[in-house]
C-alpha positions as a Python dict, from the first residue, in 0.01 Angstrom:
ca = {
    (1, 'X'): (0, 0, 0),
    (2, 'X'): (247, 33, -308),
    (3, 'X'): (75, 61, -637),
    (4, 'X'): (321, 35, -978),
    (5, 'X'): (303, 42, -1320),
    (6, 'X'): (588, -118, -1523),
    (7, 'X'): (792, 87, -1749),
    (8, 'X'): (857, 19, -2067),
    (9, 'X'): (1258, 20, -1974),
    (10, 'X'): (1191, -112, -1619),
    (11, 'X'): (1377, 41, -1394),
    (12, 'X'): (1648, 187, -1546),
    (13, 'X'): (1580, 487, -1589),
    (14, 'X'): (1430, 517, -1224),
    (15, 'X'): (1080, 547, -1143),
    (16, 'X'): (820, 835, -1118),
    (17, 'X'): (666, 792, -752),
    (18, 'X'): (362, 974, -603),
    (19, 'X'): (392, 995, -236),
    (20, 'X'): (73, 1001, -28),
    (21, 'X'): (-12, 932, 314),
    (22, 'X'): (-345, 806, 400),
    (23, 'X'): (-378, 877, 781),
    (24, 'X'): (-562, 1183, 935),
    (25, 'X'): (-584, 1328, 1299),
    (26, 'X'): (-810, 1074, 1505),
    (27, 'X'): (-908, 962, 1841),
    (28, 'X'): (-740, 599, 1903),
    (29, 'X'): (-882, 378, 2185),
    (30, 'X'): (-653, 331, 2506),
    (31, 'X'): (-594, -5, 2601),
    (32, 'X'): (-808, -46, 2828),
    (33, 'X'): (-1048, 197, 2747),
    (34, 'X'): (-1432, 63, 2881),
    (35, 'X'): (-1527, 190, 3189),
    (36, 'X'): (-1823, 330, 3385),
    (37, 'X'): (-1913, 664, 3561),
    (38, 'X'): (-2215, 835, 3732),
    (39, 'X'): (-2412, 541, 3532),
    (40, 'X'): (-2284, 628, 3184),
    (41, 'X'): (-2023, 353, 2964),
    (42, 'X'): (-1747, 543, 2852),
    (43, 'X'): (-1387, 458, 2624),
    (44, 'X'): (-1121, 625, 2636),
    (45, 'X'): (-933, 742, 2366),
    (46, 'X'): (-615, 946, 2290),
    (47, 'X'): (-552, 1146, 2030),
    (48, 'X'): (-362, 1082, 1744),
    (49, 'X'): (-130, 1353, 1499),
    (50, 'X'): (-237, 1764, 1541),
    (51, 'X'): (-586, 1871, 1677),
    (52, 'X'): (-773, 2128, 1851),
    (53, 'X'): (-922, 1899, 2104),
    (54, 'X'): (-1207, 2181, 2195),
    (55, 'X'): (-1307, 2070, 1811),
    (56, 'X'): (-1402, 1694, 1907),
    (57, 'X'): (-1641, 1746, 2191),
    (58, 'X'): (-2017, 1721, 2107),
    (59, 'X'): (-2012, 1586, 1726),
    (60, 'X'): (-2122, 1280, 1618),
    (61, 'X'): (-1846, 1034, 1587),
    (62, 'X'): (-1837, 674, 1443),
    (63, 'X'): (-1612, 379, 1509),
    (64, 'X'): (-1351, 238, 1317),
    (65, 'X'): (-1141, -31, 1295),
    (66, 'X'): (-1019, -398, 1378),
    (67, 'X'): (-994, -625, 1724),
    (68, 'X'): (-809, -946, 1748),
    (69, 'X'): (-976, -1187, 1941),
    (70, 'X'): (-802, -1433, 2200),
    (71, 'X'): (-952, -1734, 1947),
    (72, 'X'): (-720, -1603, 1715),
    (73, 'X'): (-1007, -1455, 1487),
    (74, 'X'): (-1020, -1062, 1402),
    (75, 'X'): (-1379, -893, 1362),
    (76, 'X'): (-1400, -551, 1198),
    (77, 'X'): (-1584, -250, 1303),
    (78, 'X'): (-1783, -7, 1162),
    (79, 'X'): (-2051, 167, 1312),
    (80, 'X'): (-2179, 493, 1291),
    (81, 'X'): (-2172, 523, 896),
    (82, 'X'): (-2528, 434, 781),
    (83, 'X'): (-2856, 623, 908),
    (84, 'X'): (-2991, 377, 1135),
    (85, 'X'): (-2632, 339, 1307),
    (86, 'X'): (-2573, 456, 1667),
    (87, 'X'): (-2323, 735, 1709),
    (88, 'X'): (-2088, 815, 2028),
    (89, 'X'): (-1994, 1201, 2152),
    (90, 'X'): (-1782, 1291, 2355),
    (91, 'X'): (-1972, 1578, 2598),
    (92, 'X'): (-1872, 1950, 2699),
    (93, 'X'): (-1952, 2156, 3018),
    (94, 'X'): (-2231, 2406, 2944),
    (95, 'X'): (-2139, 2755, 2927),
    (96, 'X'): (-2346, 2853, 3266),
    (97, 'X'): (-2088, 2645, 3441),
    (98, 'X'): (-1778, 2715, 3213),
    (99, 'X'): (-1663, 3031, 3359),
    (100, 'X'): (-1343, 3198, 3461),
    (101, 'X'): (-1299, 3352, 3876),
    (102, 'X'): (-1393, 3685, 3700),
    (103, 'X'): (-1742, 3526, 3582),
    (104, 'X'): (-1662, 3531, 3207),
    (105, 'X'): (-1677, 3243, 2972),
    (106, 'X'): (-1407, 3056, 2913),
    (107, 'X'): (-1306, 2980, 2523),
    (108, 'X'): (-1368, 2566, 2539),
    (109, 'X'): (-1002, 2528, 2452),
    (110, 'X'): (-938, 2388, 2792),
    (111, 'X'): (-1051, 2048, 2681),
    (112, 'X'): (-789, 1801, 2824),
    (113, 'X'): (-679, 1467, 2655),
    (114, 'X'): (-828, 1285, 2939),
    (115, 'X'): (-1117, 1461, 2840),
    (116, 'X'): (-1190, 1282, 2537),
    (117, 'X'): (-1417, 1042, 2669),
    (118, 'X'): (-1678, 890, 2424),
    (119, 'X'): (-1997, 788, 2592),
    (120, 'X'): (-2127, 495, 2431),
    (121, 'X'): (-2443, 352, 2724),
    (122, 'X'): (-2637, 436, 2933),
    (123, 'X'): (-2884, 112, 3024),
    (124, 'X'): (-2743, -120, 3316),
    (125, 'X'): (-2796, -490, 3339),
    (126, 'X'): (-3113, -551, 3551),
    (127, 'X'): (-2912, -784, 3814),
    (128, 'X'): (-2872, -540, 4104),
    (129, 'X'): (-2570, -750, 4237),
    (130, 'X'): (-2345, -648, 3962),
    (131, 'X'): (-2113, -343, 4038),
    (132, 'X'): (-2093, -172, 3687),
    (133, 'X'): (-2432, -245, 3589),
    (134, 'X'): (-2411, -6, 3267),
    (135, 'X'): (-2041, -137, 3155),
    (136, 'X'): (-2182, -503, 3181),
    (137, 'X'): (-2461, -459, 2948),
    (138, 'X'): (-2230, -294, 2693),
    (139, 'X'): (-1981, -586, 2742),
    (140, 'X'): (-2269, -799, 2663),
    (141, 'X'): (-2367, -674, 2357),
    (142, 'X'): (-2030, -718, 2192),
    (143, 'X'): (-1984, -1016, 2287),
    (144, 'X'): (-2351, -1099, 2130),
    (145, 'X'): (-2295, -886, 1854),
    (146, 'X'): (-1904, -963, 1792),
    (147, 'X'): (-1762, -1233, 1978),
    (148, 'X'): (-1567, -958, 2188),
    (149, 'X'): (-1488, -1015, 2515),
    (150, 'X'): (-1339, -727, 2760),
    (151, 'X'): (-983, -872, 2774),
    (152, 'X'): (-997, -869, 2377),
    (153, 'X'): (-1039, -453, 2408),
    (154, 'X'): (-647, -505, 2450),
    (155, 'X'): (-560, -578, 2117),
    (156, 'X'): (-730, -369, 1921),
    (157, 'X'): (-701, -131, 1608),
    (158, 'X'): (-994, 63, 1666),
    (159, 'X'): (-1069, 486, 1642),
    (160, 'X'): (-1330, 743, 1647),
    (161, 'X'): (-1395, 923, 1349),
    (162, 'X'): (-1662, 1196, 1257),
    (163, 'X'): (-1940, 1025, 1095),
    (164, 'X'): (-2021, 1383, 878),
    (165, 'X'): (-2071, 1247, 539),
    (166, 'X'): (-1868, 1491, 278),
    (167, 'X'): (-2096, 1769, 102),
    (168, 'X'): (-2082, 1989, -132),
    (169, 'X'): (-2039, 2350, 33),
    (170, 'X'): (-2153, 2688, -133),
    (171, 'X'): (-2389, 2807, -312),
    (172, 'X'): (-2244, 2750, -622),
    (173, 'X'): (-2085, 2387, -478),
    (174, 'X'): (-1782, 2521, -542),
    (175, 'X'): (-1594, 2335, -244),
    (176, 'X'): (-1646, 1983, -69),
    (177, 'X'): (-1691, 1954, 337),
    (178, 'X'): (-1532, 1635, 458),
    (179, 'X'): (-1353, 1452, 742),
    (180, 'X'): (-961, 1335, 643),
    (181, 'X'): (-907, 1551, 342),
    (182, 'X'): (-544, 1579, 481),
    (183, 'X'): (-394, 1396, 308),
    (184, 'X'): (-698, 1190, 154),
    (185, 'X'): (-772, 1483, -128),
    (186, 'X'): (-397, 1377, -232),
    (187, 'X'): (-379, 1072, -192),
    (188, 'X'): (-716, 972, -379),
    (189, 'X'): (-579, 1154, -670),
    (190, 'X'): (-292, 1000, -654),
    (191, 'X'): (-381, 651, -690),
    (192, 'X'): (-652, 738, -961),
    (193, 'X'): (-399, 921, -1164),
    (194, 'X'): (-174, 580, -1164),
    (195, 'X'): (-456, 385, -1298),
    (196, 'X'): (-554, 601, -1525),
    (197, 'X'): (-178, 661, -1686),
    (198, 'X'): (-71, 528, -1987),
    (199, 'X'): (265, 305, -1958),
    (200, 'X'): (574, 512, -2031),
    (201, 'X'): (957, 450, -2033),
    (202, 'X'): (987, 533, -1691),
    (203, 'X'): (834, 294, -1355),
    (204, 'X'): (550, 430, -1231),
    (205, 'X'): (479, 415, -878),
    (206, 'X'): (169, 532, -608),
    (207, 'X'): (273, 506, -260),
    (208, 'X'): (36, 488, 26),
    (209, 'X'): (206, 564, 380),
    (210, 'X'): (65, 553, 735),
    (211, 'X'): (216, 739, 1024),
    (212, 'X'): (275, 1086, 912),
    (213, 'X'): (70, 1314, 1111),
    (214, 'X'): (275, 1119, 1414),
    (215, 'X'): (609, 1173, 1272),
    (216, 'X'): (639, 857, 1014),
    (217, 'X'): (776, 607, 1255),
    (218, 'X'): (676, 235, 1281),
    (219, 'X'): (666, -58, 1051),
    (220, 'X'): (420, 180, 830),
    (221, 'X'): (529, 461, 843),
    (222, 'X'): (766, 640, 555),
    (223, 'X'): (1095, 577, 751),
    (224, 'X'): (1025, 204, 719),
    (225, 'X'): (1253, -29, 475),
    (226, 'X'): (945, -153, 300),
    (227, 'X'): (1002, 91, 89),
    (228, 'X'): (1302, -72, -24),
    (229, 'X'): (1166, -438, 70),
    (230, 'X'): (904, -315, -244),
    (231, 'X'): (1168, -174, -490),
    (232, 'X'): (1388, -528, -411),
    (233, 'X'): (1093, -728, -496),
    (234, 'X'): (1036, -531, -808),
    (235, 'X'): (1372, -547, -973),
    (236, 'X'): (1365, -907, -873),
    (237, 'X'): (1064, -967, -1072),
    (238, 'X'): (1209, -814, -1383),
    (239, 'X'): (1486, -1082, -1349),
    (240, 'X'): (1761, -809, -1208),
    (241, 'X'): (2037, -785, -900),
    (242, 'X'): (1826, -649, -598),
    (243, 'X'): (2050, -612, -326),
    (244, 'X'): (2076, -327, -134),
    (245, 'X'): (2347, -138, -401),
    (246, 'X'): (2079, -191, -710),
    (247, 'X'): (1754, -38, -500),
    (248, 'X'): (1958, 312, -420),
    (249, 'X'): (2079, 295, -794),
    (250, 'X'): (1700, 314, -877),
    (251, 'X'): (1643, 540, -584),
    (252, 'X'): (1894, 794, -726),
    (253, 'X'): (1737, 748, -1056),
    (254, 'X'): (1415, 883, -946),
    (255, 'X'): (1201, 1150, -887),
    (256, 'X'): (918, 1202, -659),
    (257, 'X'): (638, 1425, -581),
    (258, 'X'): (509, 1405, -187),
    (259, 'X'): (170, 1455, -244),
    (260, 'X'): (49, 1640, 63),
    (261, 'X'): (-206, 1953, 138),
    (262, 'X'): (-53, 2267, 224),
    (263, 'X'): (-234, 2606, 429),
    (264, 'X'): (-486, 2765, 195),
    (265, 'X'): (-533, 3161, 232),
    (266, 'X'): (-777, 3209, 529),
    (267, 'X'): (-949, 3584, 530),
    (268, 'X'): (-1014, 3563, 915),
    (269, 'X'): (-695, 3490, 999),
    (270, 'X'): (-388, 3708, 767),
    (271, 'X'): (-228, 3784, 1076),
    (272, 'X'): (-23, 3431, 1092),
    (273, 'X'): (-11, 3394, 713),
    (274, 'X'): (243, 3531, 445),
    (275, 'X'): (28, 3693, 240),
    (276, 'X'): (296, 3627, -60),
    (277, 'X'): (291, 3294, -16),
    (278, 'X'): (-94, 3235, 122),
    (279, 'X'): (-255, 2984, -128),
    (280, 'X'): (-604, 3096, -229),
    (281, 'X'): (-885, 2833, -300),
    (282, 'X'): (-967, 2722, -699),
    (283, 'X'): (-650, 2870, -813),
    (284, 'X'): (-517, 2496, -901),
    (285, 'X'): (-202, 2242, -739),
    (286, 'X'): (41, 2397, -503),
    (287, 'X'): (435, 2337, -533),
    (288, 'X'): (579, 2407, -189),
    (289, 'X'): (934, 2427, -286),
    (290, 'X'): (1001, 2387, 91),
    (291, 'X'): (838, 2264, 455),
    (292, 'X'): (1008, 2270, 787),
    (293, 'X'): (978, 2539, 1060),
    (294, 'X'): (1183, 2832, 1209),
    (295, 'X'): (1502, 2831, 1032),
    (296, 'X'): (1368, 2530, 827),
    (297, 'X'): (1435, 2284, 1072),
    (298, 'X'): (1284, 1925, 967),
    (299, 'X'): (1277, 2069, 589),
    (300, 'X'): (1301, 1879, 267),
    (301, 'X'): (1390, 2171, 37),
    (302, 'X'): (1376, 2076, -324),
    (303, 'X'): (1636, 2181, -547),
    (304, 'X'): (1598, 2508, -773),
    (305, 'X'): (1661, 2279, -1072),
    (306, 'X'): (1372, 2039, -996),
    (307, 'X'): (1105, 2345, -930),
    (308, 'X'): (1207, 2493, -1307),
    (309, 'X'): (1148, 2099, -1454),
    (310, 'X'): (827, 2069, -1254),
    (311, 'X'): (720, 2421, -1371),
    (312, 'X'): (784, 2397, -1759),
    (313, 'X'): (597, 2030, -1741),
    (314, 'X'): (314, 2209, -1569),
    (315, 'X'): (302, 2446, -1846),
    (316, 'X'): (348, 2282, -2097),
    (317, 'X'): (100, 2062, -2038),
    (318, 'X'): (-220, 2337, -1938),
    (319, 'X'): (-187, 2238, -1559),
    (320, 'X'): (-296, 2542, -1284),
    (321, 'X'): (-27, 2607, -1037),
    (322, 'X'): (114, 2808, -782),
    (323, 'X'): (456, 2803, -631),
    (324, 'X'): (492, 2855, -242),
    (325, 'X'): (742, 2759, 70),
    (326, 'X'): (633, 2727, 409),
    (327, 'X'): (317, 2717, 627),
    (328, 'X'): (266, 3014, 745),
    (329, 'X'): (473, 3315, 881),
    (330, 'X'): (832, 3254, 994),
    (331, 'X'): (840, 3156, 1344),
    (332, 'X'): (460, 3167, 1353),
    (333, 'X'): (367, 2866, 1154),
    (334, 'X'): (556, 2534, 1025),
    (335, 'X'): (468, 2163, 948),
    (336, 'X'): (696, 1854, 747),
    (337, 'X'): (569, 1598, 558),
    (338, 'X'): (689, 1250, 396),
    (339, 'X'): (921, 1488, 153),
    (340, 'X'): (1198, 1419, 373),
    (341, 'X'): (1246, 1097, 394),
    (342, 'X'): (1218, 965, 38),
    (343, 'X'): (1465, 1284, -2),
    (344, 'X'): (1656, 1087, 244),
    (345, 'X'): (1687, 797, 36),
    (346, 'X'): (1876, 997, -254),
    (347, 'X'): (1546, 1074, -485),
    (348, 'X'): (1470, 1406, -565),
    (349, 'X'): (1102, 1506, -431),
    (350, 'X'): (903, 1823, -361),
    (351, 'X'): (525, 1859, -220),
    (352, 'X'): (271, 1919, -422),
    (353, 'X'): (-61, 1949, -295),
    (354, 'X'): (-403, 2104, -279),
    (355, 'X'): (-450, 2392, -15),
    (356, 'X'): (-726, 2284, 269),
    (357, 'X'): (-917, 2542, 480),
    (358, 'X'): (-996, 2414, 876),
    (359, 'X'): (-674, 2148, 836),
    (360, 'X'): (-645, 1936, 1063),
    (361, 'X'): (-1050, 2011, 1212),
    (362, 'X'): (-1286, 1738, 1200),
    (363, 'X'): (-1426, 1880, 921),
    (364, 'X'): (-1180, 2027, 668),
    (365, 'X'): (-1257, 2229, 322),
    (366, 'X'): (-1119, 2180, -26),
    (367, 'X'): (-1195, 2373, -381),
    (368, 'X'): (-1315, 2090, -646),
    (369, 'X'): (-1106, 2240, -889),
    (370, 'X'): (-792, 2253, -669),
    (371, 'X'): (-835, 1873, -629),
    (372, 'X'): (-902, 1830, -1034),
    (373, 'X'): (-587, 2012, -1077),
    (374, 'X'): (-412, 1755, -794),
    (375, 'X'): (-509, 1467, -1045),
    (376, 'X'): (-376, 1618, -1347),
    (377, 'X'): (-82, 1768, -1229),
    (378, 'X'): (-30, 1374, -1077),
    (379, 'X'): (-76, 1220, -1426),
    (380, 'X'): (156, 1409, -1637),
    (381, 'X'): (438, 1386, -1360),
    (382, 'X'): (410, 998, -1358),
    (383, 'X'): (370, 1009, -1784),
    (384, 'X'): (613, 1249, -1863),
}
């Protein structure tokens, strides 16, 4: 989704554009994923962006998403939300059993990607005749519930979420618990510092990607040309040229935050983080002048120039920041983000984002003030 707000001068001065992306680590459903074993009804999934799959096993998980039906009708999904919903797990081998050839535990981390099974039945059909007894009587009720047939499991959008509602966590409710706060605790910000922005000289624009945590590509994704397909449209609407020449004109025009979370200072684990450059939680938005890995491979590096402007906007205007680069030690750590590729296109970007504990777990933690600070900082960029 691309969100804008018309400048007083159009485009010609550029536009301000918020970056965000709005996908987070998940479970996707494989093709064909209902089966049955030892009398349980199963789907299998595979994993989508960065996780710990050892994290996944034995929470509750809910079901998201869309399937196209051979009738040419789609039916969305969405169960495991409410209270009285069903939820699905995906089990674990019990520790008795989960041992090493020297009789030790094992750490769970040995959970496979053709281990993340969720089991979703468990009561067979009562004819005796049929072969999969228990996969039949789950067939049945989506096709009583839905409409869905089995072949229809084939083209589907659907994933497995965790259900956890977010909380407030602390004593003092300091911090908020939640599934998908990468990059959703940026992105949310994002879009509700847009509509909340008075109209300036400049465009200003809230962008929306999918994609990122599995490298950007697709028809969604941040390498896409709807990007430009948007900024054509736009200048056509204000009545100018909006070939190909005109878009990277307005492109080179710009500038461009990449609103994204960065590594927040973790006291159980200093021995992989730079404690210079370790982001602690509540102390406000983060500017990482820099992402990449190693010898910042896959970096979008912003420009020294960009950082000062940034930082006297910041202070001018009351905003709590800190100023960072990288994710981690070097050679120990590393990530990119969307940065790159609207740096690509000529416009002059940096990320700036609120630092998450547990990144990338199904559960993640985030300081309420860090992400107050995200929707300030996001306003006066796109005002001023």
């Amino acid at each position: 989704m691309i969100f804008a707000q018309i400048g007083s001068k159009g485009l010609d001065l550029g536009a301000n554009i918020l970056m965000s992306h709005i996908d987070s680590p998940h479970l996707d459903f494989k093709v064909h994923p209902l089966y049955e074993d030892d009398g349980l009804a199963l789907l299998k999934t595979h994993y989508y962006g960065g996780i710990k799959k050892y994290q996944w096993p034995t929470i509750n998980l809910a079901i998201h998403g869309k399937v196209f039906l051979a009738n040419g009708k789609s039916v969305d999904i969405k169960i495991g939300e409410k209270e009285n919903d069903p939820v699905f797990m995906i089990t674990d081998l019990l520790p008795h059993l989960d041992k090493n050839d020297n009789g030790t535990t094992n750490q769970s981390g040995k959970v496979t990607g053709e281990q993340l099974n969720l089991v979703v039945g468990n009561i067979p059909v009562s004819d005796n005749n049929v072969k999969e007894r228990v996969k039949l009587a789950i067939l049945e009720y989506l096709f009583e519930e839905y409409g869905i047939k089995e072949a229809d499991l084939m083209s589907t959008d659907l994933q497995a979420v965790p259900s956890e509602k977010a909380r407030d966590l602390g004593f003092d409710r300091s911090m908020i618990s939640a599934y998908g706060h990468d990059d959703k605790v940026c992105s949310y910000p994002s879009l509700m510092s847009l509509i909340d922005s008075k109209v300036s000289e400049k465009t200003q624009v809230c962008i929306l990607i999918d994609r990122e945590e599995i490298g950007s590509d697709g028809i969604s994704g941040a390498k896409s040309a709807f990007i430009e397909v948007f900024f054509s449209d736009l200048l056509r609407l204000l009545g100018k040229e909006s070939g190909f020449e005109e878009v990277f004109r307005v492109f080179s025009n710009s500038e461009g935050i990449s609103s994204d979370v960065t590594v927040a200072a973790d006291p159980d684990y200093k021995d992989v983080l730079d404690a210079r450059h370790s982001h602690k939680l509540s102390y406000g938005i983060i500017i990482e002048k820099y992402t990449g890995s190693g010898g910042k491979y896959s970096s979008s590096e912003a420009s020294a120039s960009y950082i000062q402007k940034l930082r006297m906007l910041f202070d001018k205007s009351g905003i709590v920041y800190d100023i960072g680069g990288g994710l981690g030690k070097i050679d120990v750590g590393g990530g990119g983000t969307i940065a790159k590729y609207m740096a690509n296109r000529n416009i002059e970007i940096v990320d700036v984002g609120v630092p998450v504990l547990n990144m990338h777990a199904p559960l993640e933690i985030i300081s309420k003030a860090d992400l107050y600070s995200a929707y300030l900082a996001y306003k006066e960029f796109l005002v001023n």
